[in-house]
C-alpha atoms as one frame of an Amber mdcrd trajectory, in Angstrom:
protein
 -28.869   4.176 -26.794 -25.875   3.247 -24.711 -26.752   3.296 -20.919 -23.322
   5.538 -19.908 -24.138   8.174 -23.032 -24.722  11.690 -22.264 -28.124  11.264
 -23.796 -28.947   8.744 -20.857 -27.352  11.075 -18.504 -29.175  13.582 -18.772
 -32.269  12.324 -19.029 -31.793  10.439 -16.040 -30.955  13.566 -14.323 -34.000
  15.253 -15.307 -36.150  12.580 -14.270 -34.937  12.186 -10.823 -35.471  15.540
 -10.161 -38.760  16.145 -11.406 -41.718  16.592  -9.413 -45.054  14.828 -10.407
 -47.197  13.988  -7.518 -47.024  14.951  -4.036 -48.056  13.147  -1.047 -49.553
  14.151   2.315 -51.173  16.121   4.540 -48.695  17.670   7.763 -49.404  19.633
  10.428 -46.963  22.707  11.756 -46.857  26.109  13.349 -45.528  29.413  12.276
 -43.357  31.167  14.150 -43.192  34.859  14.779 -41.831  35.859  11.839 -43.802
  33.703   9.949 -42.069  30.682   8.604 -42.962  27.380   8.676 -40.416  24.209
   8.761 -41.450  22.451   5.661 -42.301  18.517   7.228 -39.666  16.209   6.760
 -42.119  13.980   4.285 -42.875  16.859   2.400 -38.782  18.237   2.309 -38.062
  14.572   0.930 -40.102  14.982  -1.594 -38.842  18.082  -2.937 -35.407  17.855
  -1.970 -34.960  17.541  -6.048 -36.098  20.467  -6.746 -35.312  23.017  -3.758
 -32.164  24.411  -5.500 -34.472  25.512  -7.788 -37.062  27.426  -5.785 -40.756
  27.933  -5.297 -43.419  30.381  -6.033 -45.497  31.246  -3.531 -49.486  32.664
  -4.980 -53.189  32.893  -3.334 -55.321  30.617  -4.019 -58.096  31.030  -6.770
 -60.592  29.547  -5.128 -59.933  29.308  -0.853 -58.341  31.457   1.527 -54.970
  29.040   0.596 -51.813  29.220  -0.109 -49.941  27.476  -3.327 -46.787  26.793
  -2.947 -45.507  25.652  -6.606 -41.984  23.917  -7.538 -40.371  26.369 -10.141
 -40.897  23.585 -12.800 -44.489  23.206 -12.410 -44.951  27.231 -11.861 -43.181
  27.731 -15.449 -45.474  24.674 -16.818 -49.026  27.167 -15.664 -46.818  30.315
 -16.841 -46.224  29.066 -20.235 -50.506  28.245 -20.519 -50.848  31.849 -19.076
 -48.613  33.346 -21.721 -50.925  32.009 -24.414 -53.305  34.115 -23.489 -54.420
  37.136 -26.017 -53.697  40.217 -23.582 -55.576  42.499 -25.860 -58.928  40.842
 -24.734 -59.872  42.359 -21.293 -60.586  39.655 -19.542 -57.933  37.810 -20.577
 -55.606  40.884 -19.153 -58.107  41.063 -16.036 -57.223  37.088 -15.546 -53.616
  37.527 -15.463 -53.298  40.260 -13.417 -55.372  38.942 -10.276 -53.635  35.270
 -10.667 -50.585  36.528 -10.287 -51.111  39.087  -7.724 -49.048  38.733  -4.574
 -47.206  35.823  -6.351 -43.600  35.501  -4.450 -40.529  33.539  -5.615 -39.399
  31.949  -2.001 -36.528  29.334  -1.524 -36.253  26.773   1.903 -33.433  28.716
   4.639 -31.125  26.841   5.128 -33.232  25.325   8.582 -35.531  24.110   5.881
 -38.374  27.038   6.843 -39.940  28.983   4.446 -41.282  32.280   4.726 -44.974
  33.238   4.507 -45.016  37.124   3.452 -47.337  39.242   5.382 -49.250  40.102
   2.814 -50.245  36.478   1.935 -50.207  35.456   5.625 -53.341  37.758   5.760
 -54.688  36.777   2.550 -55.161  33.085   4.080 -55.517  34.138   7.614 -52.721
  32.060   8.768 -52.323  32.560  12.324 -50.168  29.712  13.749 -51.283  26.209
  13.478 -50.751  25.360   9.783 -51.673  22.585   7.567 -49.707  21.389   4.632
 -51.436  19.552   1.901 -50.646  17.961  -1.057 -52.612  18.983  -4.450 -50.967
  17.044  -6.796 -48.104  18.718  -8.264 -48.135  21.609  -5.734 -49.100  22.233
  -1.723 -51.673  23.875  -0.322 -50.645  26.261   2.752 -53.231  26.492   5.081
 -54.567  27.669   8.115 -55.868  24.605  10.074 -59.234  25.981  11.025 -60.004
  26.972   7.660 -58.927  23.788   6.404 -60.680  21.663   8.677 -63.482  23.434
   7.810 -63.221  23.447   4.232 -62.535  19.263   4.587 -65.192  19.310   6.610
 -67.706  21.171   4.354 -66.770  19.297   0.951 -67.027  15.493   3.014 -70.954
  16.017   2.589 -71.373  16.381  -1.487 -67.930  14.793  -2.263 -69.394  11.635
  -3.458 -71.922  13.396  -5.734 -68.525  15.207  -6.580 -66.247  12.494  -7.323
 -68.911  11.328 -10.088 -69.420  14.311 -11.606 -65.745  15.184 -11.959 -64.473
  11.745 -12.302 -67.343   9.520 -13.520 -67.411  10.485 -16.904 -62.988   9.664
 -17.452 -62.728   6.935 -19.605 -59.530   5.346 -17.751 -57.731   2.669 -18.564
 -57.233  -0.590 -16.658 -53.623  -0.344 -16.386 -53.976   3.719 -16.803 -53.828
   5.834 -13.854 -55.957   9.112 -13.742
């Protein structure tokens, strides 16, 4: 493949603005409206894929927020859509993970808005945390998210080996 193809191009393209892993925990406040100015770590980070949007959702299992990059959103949709919707449950599942779901963008002051019906949901008053869950962030209130840290610190080790023990991984393979 020659380096200055289209083929190259492209592919280069895609891969610098993909988002795989996200880093960091940051602390911010809402302000009356109810945005929050996306930490300048975090907007780094993303700054790839911003054009693009996000999709805002509750949580499945805390009283979160998810904030996912359009790419990764689309990569849960397209599991989601495999889904049989003539078995109940199936259409029971889908309806309650995708209630309240928002498409947001950044303003152009690099805040994004937390509708009020989510900002209830997680009980987000004003001191917010912003945390990194791999591919997406987790918008938090910090109480609830100290607490929740705080909570898990006591079984994680009996955690970490039951969720991780068993991986067969690699030397030179990350998780």
């Amino acid at each position: 493949m020659v380096k200055g193809g289209k083929i190259f191009y492209i592919f280069d393209l895609l891969y610098q603005i993909r988002v795989d892993v996200l880093i960091g925990t940051y602390e911010c406040k809402t302000d009356a409206k109810g945005r929050v100015m996306l930490a300048a770590g975090l907007k780094k980070q993303v700054e790839g894929v911003v054009h693009e949007g996000f999709v805002l959702k509750r949580s499945v299992f805390q009283p979160c927020l998810e904030l996912y990059p359009m790419a990764e959103w689309n990569k849960v949709m397209a599991q989601v859509g495999k889904l049989n919707r003539f078995v109940k449950k199936n259409n029971d599942f889908i309806r309650v993970f995708t209630a309240g779901v928002k498409k947001v963008e950044l303003d152009a002051s690099g805040r994004l808005l937390l509708p009020k019906d989510l900002l209830a949901f997680s009980k987000i008053k004003k001191e917010v945390v912003l945390s990194s869950a791999v591919a997406i962030i987790e918008i938090w209130d910090k109480d609830l998210y100290e607490n929740a840290i705080n909570s898990a610190v006591d079984d994680f080790a009996e955690l970490a080996e039951q969720v991780m023990g068993g991986l067969n991984i690699e030397e030179n393979e990350l998780p």
